[in-house]
Short mmCIF file of the C-alpha atoms (twelve columns), coordinates in Angstrom:
data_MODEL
# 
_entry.id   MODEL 
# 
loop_
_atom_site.group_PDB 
_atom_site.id 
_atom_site.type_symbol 
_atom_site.label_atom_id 
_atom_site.label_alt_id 
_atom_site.label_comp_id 
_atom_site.label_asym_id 
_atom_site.label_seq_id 
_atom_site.Cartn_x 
_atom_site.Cartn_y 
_atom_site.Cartn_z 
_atom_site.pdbx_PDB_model_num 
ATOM 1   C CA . UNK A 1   -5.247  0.330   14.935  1 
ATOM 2   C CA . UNK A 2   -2.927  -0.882  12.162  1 
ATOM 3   C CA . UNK A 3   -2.092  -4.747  12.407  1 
ATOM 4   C CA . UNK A 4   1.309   -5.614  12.369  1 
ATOM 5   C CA . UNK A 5   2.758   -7.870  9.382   1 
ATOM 6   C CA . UNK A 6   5.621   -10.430 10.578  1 
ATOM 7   C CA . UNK A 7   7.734   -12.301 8.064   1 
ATOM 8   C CA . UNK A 8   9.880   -15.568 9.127   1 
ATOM 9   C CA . UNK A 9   12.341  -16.556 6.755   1 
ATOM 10  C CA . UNK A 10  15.661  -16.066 7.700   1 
ATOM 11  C CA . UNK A 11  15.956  -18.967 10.446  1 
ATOM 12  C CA . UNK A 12  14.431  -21.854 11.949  1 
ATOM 13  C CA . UNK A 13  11.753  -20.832 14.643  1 
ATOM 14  C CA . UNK A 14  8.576   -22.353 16.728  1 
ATOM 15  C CA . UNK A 15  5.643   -20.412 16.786  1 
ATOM 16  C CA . UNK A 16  3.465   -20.868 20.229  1 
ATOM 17  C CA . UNK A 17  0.928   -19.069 22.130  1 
ATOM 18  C CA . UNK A 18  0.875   -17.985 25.664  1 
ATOM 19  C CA . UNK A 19  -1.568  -15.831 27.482  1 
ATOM 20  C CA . UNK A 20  -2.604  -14.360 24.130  1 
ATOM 21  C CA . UNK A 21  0.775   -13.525 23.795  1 
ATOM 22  C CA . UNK A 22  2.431   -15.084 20.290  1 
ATOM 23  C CA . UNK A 23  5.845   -16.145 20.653  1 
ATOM 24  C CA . UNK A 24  8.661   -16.882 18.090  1 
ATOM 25  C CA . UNK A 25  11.073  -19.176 19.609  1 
ATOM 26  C CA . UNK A 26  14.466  -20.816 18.530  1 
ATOM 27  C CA . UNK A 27  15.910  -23.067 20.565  1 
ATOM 28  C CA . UNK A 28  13.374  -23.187 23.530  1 
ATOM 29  C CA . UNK A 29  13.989  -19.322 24.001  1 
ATOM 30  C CA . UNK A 30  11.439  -16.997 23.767  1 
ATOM 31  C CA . UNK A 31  12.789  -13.924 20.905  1 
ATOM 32  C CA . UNK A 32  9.625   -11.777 20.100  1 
ATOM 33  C CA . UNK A 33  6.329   -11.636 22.076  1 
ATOM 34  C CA . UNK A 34  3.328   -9.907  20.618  1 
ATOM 35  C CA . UNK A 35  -0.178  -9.691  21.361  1 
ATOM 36  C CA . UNK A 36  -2.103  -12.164 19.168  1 
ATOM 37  C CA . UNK A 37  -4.879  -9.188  18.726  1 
ATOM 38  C CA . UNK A 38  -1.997  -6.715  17.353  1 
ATOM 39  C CA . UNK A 39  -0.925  -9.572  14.602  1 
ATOM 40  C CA . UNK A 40  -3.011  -8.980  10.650  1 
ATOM 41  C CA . UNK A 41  -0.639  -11.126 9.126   1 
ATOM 42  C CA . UNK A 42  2.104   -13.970 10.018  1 
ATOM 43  C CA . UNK A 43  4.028   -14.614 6.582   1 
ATOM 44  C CA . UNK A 44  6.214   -18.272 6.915   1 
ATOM 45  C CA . UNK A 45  8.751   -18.480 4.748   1 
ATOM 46  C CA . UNK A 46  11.433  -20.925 6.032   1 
ATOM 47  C CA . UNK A 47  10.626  -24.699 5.948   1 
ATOM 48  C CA . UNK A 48  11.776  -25.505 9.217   1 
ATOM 49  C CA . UNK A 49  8.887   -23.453 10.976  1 
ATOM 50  C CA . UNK A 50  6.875   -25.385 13.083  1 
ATOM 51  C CA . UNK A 51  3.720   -24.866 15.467  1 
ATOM 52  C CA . UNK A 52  1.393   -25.672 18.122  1 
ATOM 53  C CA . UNK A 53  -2.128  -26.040 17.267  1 
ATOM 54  C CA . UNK A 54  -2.842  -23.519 19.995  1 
ATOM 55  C CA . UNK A 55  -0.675  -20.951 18.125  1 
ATOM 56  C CA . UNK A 56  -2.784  -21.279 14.544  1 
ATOM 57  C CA . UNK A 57  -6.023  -21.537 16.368  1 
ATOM 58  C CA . UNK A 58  -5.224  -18.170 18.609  1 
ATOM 59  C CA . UNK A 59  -4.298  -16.301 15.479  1 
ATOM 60  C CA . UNK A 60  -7.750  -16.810 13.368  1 
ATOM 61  C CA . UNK A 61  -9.374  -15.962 16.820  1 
ATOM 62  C CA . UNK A 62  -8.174  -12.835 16.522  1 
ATOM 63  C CA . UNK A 63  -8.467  -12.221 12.693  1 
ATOM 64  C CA . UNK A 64  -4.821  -13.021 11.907  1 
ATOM 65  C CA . UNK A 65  -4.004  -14.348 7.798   1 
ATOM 66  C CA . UNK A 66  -1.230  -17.488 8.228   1 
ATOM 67  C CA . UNK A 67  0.234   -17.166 4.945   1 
ATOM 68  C CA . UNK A 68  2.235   -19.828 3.994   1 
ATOM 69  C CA . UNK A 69  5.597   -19.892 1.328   1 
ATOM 70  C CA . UNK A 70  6.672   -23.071 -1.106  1 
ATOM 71  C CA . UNK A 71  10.124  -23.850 -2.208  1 
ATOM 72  C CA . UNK A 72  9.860   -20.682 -3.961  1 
ATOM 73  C CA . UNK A 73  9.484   -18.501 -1.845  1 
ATOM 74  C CA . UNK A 74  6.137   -17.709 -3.166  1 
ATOM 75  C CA . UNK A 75  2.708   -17.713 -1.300  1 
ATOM 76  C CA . UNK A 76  0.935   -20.783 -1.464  1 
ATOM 77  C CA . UNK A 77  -1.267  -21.324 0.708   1 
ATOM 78  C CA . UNK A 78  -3.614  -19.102 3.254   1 
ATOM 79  C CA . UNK A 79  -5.522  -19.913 6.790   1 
ATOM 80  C CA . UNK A 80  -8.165  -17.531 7.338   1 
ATOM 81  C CA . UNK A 81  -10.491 -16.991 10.041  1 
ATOM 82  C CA . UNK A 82  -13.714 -18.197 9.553   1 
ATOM 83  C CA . UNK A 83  -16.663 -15.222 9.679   1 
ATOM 84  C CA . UNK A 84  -17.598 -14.122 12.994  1 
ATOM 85  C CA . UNK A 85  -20.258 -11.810 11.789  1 
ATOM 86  C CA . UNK A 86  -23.659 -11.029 13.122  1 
ATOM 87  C CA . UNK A 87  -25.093 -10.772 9.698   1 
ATOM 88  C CA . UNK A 88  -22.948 -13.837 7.965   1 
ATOM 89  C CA . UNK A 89  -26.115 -15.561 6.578   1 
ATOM 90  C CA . UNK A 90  -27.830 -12.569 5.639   1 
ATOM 91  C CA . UNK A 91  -24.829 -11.415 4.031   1 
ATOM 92  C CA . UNK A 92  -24.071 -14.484 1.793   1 
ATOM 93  C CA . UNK A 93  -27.297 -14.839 0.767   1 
ATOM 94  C CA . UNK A 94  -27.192 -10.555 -0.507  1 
ATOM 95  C CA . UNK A 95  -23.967 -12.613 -2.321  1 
ATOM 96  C CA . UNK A 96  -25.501 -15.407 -3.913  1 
ATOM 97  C CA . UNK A 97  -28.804 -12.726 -5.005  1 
ATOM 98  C CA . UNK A 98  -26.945 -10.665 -6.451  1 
ATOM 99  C CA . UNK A 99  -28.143 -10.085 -10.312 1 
ATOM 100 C CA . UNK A 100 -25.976 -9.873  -13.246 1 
ATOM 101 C CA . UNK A 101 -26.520 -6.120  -14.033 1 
ATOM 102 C CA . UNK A 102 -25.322 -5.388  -10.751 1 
ATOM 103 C CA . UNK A 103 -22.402 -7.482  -10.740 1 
ATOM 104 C CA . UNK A 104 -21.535 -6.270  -14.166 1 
ATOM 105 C CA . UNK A 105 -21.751 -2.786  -13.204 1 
ATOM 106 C CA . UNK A 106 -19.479 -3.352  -10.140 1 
ATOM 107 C CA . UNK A 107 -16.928 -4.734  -12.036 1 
ATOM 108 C CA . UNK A 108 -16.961 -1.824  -14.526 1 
ATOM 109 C CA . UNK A 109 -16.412 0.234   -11.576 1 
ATOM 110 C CA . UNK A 110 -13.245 -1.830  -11.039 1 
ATOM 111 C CA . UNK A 111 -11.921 -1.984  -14.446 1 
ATOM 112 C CA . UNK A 112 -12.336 1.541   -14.620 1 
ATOM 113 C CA . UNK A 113 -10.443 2.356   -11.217 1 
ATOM 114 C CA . UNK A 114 -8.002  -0.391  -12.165 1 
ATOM 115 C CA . UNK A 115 -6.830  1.455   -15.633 1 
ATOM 116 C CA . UNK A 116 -7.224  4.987   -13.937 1 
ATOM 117 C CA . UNK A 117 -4.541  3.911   -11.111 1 
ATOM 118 C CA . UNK A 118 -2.124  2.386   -13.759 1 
ATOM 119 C CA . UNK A 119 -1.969  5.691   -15.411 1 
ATOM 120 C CA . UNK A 120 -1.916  6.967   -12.499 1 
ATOM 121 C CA . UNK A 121 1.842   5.131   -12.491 1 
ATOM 122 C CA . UNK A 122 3.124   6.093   -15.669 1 
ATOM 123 C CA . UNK A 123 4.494   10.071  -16.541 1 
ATOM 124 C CA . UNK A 124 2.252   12.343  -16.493 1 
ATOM 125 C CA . UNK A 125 1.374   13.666  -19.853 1 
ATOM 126 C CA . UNK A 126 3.057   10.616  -21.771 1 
ATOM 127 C CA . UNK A 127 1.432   9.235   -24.730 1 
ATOM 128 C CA . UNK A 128 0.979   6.270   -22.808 1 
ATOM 129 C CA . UNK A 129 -1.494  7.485   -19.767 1 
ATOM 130 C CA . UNK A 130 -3.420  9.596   -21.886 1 
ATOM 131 C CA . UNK A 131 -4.437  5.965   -23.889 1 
ATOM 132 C CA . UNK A 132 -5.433  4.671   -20.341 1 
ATOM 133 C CA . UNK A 133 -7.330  7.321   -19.051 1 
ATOM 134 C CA . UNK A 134 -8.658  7.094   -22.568 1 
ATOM 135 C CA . UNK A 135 -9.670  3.969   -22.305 1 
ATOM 136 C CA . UNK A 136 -10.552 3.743   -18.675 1 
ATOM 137 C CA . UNK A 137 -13.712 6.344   -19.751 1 
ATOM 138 C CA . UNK A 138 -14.712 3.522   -22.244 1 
ATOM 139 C CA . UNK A 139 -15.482 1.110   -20.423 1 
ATOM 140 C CA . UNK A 140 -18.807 -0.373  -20.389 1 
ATOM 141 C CA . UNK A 141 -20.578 -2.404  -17.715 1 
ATOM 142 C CA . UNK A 142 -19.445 -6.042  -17.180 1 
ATOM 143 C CA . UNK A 143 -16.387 -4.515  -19.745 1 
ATOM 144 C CA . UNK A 144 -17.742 -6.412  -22.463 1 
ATOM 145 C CA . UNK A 145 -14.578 -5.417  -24.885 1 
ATOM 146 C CA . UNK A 146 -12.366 -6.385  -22.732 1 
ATOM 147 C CA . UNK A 147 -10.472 -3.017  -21.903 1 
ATOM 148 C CA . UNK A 148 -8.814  -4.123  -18.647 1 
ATOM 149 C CA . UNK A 149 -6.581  -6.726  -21.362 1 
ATOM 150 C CA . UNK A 150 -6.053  -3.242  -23.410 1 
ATOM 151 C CA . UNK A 151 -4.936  -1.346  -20.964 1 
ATOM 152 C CA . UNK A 152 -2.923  -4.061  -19.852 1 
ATOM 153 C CA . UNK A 153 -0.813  -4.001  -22.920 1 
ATOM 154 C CA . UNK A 154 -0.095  -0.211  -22.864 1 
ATOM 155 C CA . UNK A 155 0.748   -0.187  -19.208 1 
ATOM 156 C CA . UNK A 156 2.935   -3.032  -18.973 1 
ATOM 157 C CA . UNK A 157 4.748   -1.805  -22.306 1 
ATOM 158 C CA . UNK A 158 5.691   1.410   -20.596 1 
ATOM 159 C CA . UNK A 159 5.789   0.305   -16.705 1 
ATOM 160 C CA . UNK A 160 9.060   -0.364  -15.783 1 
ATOM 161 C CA . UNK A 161 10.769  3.082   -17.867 1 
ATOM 162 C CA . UNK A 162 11.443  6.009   -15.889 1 
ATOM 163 C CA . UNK A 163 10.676  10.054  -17.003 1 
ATOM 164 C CA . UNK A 164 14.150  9.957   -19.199 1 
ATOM 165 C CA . UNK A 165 12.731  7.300   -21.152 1 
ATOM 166 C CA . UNK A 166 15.175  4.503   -20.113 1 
ATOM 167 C CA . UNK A 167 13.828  1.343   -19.653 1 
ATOM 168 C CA . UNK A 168 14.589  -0.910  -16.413 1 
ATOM 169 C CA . UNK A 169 15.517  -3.928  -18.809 1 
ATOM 170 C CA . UNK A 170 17.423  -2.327  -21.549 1 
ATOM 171 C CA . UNK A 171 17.987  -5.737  -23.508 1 
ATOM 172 C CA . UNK A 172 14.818  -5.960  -23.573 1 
ATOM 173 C CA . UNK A 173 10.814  -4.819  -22.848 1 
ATOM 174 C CA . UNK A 174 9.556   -5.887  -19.759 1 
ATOM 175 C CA . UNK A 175 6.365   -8.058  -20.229 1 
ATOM 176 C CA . UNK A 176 4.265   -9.277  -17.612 1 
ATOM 177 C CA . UNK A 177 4.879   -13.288 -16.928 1 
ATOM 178 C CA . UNK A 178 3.872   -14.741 -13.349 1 
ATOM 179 C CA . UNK A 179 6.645   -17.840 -14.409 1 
ATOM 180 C CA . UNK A 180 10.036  -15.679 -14.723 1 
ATOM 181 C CA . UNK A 181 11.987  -14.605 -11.885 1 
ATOM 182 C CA . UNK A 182 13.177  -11.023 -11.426 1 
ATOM 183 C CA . UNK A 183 10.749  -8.494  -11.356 1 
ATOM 184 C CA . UNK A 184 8.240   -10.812 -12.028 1 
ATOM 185 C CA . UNK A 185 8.728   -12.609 -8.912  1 
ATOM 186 C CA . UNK A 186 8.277   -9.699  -7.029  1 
ATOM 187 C CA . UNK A 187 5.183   -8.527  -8.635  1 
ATOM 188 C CA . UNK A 188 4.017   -12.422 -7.826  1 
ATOM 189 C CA . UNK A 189 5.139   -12.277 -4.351  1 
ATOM 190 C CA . UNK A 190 3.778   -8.353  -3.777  1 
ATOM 191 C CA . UNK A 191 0.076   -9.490  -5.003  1 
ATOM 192 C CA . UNK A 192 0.090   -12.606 -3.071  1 
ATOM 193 C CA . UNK A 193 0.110   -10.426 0.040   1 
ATOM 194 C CA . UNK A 194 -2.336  -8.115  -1.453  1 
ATOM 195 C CA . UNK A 195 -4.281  -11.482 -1.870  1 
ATOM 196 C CA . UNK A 196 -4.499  -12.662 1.314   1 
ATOM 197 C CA . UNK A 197 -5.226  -9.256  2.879   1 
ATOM 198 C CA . UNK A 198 -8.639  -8.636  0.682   1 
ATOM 199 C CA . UNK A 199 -9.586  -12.648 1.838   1 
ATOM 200 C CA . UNK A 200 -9.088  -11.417 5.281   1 
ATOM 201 C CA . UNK A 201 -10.949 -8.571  4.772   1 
ATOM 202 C CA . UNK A 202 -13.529 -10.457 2.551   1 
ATOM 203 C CA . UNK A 203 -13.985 -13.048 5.432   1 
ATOM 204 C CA . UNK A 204 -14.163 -10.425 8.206   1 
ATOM 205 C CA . UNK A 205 -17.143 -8.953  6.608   1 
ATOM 206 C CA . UNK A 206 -19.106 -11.575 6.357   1 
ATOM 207 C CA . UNK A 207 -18.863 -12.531 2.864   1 
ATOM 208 C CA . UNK A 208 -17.708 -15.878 0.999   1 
ATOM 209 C CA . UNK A 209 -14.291 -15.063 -0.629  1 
ATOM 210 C CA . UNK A 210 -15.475 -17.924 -3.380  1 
ATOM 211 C CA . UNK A 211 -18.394 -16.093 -4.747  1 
ATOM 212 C CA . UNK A 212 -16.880 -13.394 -7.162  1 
ATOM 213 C CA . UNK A 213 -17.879 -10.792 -9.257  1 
ATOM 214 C CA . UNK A 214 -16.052 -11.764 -12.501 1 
ATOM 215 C CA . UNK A 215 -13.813 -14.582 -11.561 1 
ATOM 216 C CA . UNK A 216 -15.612 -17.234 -11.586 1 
ATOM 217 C CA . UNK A 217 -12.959 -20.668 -11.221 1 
ATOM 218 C CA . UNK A 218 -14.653 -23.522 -9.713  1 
ATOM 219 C CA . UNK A 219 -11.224 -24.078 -8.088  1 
ATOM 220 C CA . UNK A 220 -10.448 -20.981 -6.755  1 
ATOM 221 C CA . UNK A 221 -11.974 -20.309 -3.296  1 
ATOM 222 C CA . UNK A 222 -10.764 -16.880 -3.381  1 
ATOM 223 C CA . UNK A 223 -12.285 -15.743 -6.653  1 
ATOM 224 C CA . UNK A 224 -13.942 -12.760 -4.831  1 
ATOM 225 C CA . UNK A 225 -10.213 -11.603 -3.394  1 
ATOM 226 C CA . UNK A 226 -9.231  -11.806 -7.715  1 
ATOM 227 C CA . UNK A 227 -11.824 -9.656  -8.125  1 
ATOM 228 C CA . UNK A 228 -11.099 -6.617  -5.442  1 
ATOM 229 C CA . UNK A 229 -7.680  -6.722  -5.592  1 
ATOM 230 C CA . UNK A 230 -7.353  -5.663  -9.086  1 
ATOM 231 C CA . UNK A 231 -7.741  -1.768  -8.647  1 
ATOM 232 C CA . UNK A 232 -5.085  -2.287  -5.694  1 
ATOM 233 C CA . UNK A 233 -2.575  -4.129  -8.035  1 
ATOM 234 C CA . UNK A 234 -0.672  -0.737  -8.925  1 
ATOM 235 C CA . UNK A 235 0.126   -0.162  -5.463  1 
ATOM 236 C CA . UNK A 236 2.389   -3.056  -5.519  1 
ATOM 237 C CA . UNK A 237 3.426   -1.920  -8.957  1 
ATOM 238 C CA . UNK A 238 5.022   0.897   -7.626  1 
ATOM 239 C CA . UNK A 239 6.278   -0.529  -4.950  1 
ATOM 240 C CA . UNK A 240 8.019   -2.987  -7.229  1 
ATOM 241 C CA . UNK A 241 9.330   -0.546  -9.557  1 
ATOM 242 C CA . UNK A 242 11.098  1.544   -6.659  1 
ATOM 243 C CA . UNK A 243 12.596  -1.624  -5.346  1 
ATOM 244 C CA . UNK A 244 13.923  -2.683  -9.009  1 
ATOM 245 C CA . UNK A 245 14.966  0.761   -9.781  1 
ATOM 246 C CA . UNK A 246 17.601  0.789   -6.022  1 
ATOM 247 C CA . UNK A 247 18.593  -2.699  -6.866  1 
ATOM 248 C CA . UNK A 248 16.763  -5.582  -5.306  1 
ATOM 249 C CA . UNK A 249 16.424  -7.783  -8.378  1 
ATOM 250 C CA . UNK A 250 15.628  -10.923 -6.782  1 
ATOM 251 C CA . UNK A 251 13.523  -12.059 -4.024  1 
ATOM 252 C CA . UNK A 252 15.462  -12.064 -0.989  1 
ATOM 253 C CA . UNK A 253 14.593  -10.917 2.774   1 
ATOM 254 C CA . UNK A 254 15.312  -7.456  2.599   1 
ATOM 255 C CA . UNK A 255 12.927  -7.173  -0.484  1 
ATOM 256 C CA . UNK A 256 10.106  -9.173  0.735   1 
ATOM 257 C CA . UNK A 257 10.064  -7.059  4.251   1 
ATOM 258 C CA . UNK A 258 9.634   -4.027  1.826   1 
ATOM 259 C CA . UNK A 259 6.780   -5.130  -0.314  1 
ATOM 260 C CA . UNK A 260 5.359   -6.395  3.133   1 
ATOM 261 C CA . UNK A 261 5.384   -2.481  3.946   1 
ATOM 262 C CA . UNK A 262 2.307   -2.144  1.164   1 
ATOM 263 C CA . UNK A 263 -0.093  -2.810  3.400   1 
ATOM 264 C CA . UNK A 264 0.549   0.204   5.817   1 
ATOM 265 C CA . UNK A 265 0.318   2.856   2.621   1 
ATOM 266 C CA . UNK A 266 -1.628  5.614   3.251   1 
ATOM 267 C CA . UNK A 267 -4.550  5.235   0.889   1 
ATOM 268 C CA . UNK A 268 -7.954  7.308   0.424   1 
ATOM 269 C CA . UNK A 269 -11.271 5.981   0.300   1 
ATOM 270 C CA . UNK A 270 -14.271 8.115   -0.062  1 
ATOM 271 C CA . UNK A 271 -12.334 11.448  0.964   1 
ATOM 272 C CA . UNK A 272 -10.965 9.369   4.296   1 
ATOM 273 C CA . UNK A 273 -7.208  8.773   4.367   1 
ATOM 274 C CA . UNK A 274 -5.189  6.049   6.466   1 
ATOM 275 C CA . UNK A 275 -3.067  3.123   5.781   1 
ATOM 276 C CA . UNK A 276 -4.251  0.005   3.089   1 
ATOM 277 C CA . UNK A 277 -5.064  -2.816  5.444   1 
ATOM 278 C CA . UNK A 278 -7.298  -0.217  7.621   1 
ATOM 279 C CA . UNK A 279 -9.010  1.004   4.526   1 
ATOM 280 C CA . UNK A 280 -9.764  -2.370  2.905   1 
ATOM 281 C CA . UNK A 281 -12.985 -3.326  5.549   1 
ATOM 282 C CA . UNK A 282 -14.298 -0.183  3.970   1 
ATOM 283 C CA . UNK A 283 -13.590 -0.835  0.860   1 
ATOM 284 C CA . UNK A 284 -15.581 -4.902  1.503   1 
ATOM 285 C CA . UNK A 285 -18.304 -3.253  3.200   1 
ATOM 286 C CA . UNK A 286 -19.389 -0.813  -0.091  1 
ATOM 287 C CA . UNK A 287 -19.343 -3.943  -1.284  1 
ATOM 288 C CA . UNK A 288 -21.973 -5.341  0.758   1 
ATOM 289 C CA . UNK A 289 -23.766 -2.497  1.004   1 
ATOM 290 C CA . UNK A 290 -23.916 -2.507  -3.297  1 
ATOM 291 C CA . UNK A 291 -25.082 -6.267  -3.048  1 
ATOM 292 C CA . UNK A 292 -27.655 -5.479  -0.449  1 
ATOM 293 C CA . UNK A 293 -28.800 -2.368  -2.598  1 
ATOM 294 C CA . UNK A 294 -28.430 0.506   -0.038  1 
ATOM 295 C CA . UNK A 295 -25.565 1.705   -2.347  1 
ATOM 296 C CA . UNK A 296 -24.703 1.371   -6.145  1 
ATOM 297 C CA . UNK A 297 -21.213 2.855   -5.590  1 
ATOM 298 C CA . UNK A 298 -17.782 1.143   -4.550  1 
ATOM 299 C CA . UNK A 299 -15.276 2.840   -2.529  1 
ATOM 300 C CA . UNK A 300 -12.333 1.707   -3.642  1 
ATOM 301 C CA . UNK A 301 -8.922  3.340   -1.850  1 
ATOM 302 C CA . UNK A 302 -6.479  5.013   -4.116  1 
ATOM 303 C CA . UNK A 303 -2.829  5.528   -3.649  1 
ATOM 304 C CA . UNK A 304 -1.198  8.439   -1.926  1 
ATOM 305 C CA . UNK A 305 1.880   7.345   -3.657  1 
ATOM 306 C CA . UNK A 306 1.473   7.494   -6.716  1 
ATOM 307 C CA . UNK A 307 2.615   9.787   -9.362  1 
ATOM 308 C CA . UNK A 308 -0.446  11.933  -8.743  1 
ATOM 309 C CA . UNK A 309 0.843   12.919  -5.077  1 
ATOM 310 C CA . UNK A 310 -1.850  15.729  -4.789  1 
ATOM 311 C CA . UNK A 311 -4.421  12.725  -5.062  1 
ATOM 312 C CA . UNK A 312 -4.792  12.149  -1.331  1 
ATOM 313 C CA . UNK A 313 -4.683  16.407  -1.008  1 
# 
């Protein structure tokens, strides 16, 4: 069953639960009930949103990501649901065993998926996705030259212009900055709900979301969700591009509730089609099953929507 994503934003509201029903209410009446089991994801975004204890505890019963916005209307902050797996131990200590040639090879496996599904976003047969798929058969384990960075610079360069050539910022090339506003704020917003959907995913498995493959920030507690995200990344990349193409520029509502839709793309993973946030415990559990050593191969989901269209067959 897909989960269903709610965003709050637009007014003031009080989130409660009742008979495992979660209810949005504004001014003591009752506007949306929903079954806390059918929630994946409550996104606040308006800073008069309050709560009962009940309501947060009833939604990380049932697996539900709190995501919560700043004054920018950016992500900032997660509540997750501790594990509630069978195997947690057993599966954090596979984690914390893990050697360095099989990390390293993992995130080659990554890099390489990552740069494939960039090109994968550009025009077929441009100059620029032949140097990424180029580039995405160089890499070597651990991606000790750093072609994920390369890559970076040809795709970015090239993202954001269409099959005529035009480019979606004609005074100027797009470049990739997490501070600016405009598309970048979208691309910020779009992965920080990529972000909390791979914890959720990460957590559900069994796995610490701290321990990562590459990223390794003694401050980040999500360096794991960095690390699996990064093939997914174009997803929202697209996504973004459509929306800045039709005219949302900035981050309002209507936006948001669109790049809130990435989550219910249809995606395949190992020849097995369905939407993102279904595929993405499959995706954790090669994972697991590579640290454990029963398998030395991720299965990482790849867009249906991208330019390749047959890719999903």
């Amino acid at each position: 069953m897909i989960k269903r994503t709610i965003e709050i934003s637009l007014e003031p509201a009080h989130l409660a639960v009742q008979n495992d029903q979660f209810l949005l209410k504004r001014g003591g009446v009752t506007v949306c009930s929903i079954p806390c089991e059918d929630l994946g994801m409550v996104v606040v975004d308006h800073p008069q949103v309050t709560y009962t204890h009940a309501a947060l505890t009833a939604l990380t019963e049932s697996g539900a990501v709190v995501v919560i916005c700043g004054r920018d209307h950016l992500p900032n902050g997660l509540l997750i649901p501790l594990a509630d797996h069978s195997e947690v131990v057993w599966k954090i200590q596979d984690q914390v065993d893990v050697s360095k040639p099989i990390q390293k090879r993992l995130w080659k496996q990554i890099v390489q998926a990552k740069i494939i599904a960039q090109a994968r976003n550009l025009t077929k047969n441009s100059a620029p996705r032949r140097k990424l798929e180029v580039l995405a058969t160089e890499v070597k384990s651990g991606d000790t030259a750093n072609h994920e960075a390369q890559a970076a610079v040809v795709y970015w360069s090239s993202w954001l212009v269409n099959v005529d050539g035009v480019s979606g910022l004609p005074d100027r090339p797009f470049r990739r900055n997490r501070d600016e506003a405009g598309v970048n704020s979208l691309l910020n917003y779009g992965y920080a709900i990529l972000r909390a959907a791979v914890a959720r995913a990460i957590v559900s498995a069994g796995l610490y979301p701290a321990l990562g493959l590459h990223h390794s920030n003694r401050g980040n507690p999500f360096c794991l969700a960095d690390d699996l995200m990064e093939p997914l990344r174009p997803i929202v990349d697209a996504r973004v591009r459509e929306l800045h193409w039709s005219g949302h520029t900035e981050l309002d509502q209507p936006t948001k509730a669109r790049l809130l839709e990435i989550l219910t793309f249809e995606v395949e993973t190992n020849g097995k089609t369905g939407p993102l946030m279904v595929s993405l415990p499959r995706f954790v559990a090669s994972l697991g099953n590579c640290y454990r050593g029963t398998s030395r191969q991720l299965e990482i989901p790849v867009s249906c929507n991208s330019v390749d269209t047959a890719v999903c067959g």
